[in-house]
C-alpha positions, 0 to 999 in steps of 0.5 A: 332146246338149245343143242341136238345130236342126231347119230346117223345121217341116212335119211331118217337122220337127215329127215330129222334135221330137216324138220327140226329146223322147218319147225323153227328150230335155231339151235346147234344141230350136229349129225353124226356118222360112221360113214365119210360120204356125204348123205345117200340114198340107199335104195338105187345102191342094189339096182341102179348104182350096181348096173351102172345106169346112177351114178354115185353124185346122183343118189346123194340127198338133197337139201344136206347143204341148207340145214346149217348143221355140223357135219361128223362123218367117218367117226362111229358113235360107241356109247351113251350117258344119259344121266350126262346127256353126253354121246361118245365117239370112236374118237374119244370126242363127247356130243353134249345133247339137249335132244338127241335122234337115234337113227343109226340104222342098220348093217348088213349080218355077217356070214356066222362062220369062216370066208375067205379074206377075198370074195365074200362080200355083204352089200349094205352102203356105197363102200360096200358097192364100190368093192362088188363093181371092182370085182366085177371088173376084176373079172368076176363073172360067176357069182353066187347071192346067199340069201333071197330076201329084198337084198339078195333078190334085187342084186340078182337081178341086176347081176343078171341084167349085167351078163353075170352068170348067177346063182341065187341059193335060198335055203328056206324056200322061194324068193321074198317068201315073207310076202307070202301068197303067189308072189314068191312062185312068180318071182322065182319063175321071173328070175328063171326066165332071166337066166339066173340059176336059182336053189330053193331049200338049200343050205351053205355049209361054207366057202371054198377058196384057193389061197384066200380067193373064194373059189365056191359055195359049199352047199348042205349036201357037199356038193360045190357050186363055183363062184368067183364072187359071194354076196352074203345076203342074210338079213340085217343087224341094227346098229344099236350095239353103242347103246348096251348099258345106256338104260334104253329098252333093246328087244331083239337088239333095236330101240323100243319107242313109244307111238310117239317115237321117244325111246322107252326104258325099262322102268315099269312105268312105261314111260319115255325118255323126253330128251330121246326119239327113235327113227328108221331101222333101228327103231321098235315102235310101238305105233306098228304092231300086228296082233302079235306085237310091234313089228320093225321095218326096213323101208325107205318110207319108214324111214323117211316118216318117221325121221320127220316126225322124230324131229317134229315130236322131239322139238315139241315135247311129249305133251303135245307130240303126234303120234305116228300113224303111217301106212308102212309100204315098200316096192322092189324091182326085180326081174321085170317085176315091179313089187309094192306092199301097203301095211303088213302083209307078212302078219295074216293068215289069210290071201286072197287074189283080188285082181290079176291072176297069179298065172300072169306077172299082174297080180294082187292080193290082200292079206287078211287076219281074222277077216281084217285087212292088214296088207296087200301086195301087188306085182304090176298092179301098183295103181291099184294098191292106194284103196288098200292104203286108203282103207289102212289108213282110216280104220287102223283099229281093224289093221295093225295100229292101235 
């Protein structure tokens, strides 16, 4: 293998790079992304980066400069050929690819109607941040979050921890309410005490704006909650939209890969692409399943395992590549909350509290399916959850890899 495009630079990206050339890989290496910023770490963009407490210098990730690659940023891939191994980019350039990593993650979904050309915001990456602390310090001290997920949960309450008067609409019950259990009644009772306004089972209609100011958030039943700022917070898109008519297998839009990341086609024979391997959000693998099929996921650590091990599989080739057989886990900060998950606690159907007590802000809990361990969430009780990754971790057969 004598060239590699690796097509997004957020960290399954460069994790990517870094393992290619750890596993002694000498060849070109070019990374490819939409964004003109060196590459960042997005967790703290929410939290730290909008609080002000990061600067931008410090969430850059380290190590970029040592793996002697060329760098393409600002250009956006838009298509495949595979038969040519060429990749294409918004600039009319083609990559030609030995091996090639699909990293490009994800983006923040739009609003589905009409917003006003000021105001409404999604928050997704740097540029995205950068434009909410200007209308901050435009003024804006009225805002409303629509969307109550990680996203919209964690903006909340740094809004919050900067004097913000905030609104946080759900219109689909609690908080984080794909965690399931207690954890959803104790977020929305922490972000109560921090002051934030919050709106459960409420609908948006629309924006209201003079001129092209957004002035408030329409709400189902026509009443109008006053913003001077909107953050759209409604979940993510993957950025696989490139790769229509390319031959790669896109369920729900992401790319299905095997237990050992390479991208599935929809040959009836199942097999692989050799020259292909998925990582991060844009990934479908079929390595995390619940008893319902494979699962996405939009973690960090997700991110980061499997972009290593992307580069490792691609550099080895499918006969002898890993599987991949790591314990999905995330935290969130919010509210005085500190909120981490091992496995797939969204996939049970049954909870049980195993330490703590869901009347405190300590708890955790297991989720069960069918009395098989398949996660555990925890609030303020972190220290506890590496039996559970243990316990996922050895008998996967009983949790959610085959």
């Amino acid at each position: 293998m004598r060239e590699v495009v690796v097509v997004g630079a957020g960290l399954a990206g460069v994790r990517a790079g870094e393992a290619l050339r750890a596993q002694g890989f000498s060849g070109k290496l070019t990374l490819v992304s939409d964004e003109p910023e060196p590459p960042y770490d997005r967790p703290p963009l929410t939290k730290q980066v909008v609080t002000g407490t990061l600067t931008e210098a410090d969430i850059r990730l380290p190590g970029t400069a040592e793996l002697d690659a060329r760098w393409v940023r600002g250009v956006a891939a838009v298509g495949l050929d595979r038969e040519r191994r060429r990749v294409r980019l918004a600039d009319g350039t083609e990559l030609p690819y030995d091996g090639l990593v699909l990293a490009t993650g994800a983006r923040a979904r739009p609003w589905p109607g009409e917003v006003p050309a000021d105001g409404v915001l999604t928050v997704r990456g740097l540029a995205d941040v950068r434009r909410l602390r200007s209308a901050l310090a435009g003024g804006a001290r009225e805002v409303a979050v629509v969307g109550a997920g990680f996203v919209g949960v964690e903006l909340a309450s740094s809004l919050a921890a900067l004097g913000v008067r905030v609104t946080l609409v759900e219109p689909f019950g609690l908080p984080l309410r794909v965690l399931g259990g207690s954890v959803p009644g104790l977020v929305a009772k922490a972000a109560r005490r921090a002051g934030v306004q919050l709106l459960t089972g409420t609908g948006v209609r629309g924006f209201h704006a003079e001129g092209e100011q957004v002035r408030g958030v329409e709400l189902a039943d026509g009443s109008v909650l006053p913003a001077r700022l909107v953050v759209v917070a409604i979940g993510m898109v993957p950025a696989t939209e490139w790769l229509q008519g390319s031959g790669l297998a896109l369920p729900s839009g992401r790319v299905h890969c095997d237990k050992r990341l390479f991208a599935r086609t929809p040959d009836p024979s199942g097999r692989g692409d050799p020259r292909i391997v998925v990582a991060g959000d844009v990934a479908r693998c079929d390595a995390v399943r619940s008893a319902d099929g494979p699962v996405p996921l939009e973690h960090w650590s997700n991110a980061a395992a499997q972009g290593e091990l992307a580069g490792r599989n691609l550099l080895a080739g499918p006969d002898t590549a890993q599987p991949y057989a790591h314990v999905p886990s995330f935290w969130i900060s919010a509210f005085g909350l500190r909120i981490r998950s091992v496995g797939l606690p969204g996939t049970g159907d049954r909870v049980a509290v195993e330490a703590g007590d869901p009347a405190t802000d300590a708890v955790l809990e297991a989720h069960y399916r069918e009395s098989r361990l398949v996660g555990a969430v925890s609030v303020n009780q972190g220290q506890l959850l590496a039996a559970y990754a243990r316990r996922l971790h050895q008998a996967p057969e009983e949790a959610f890899l085959d």
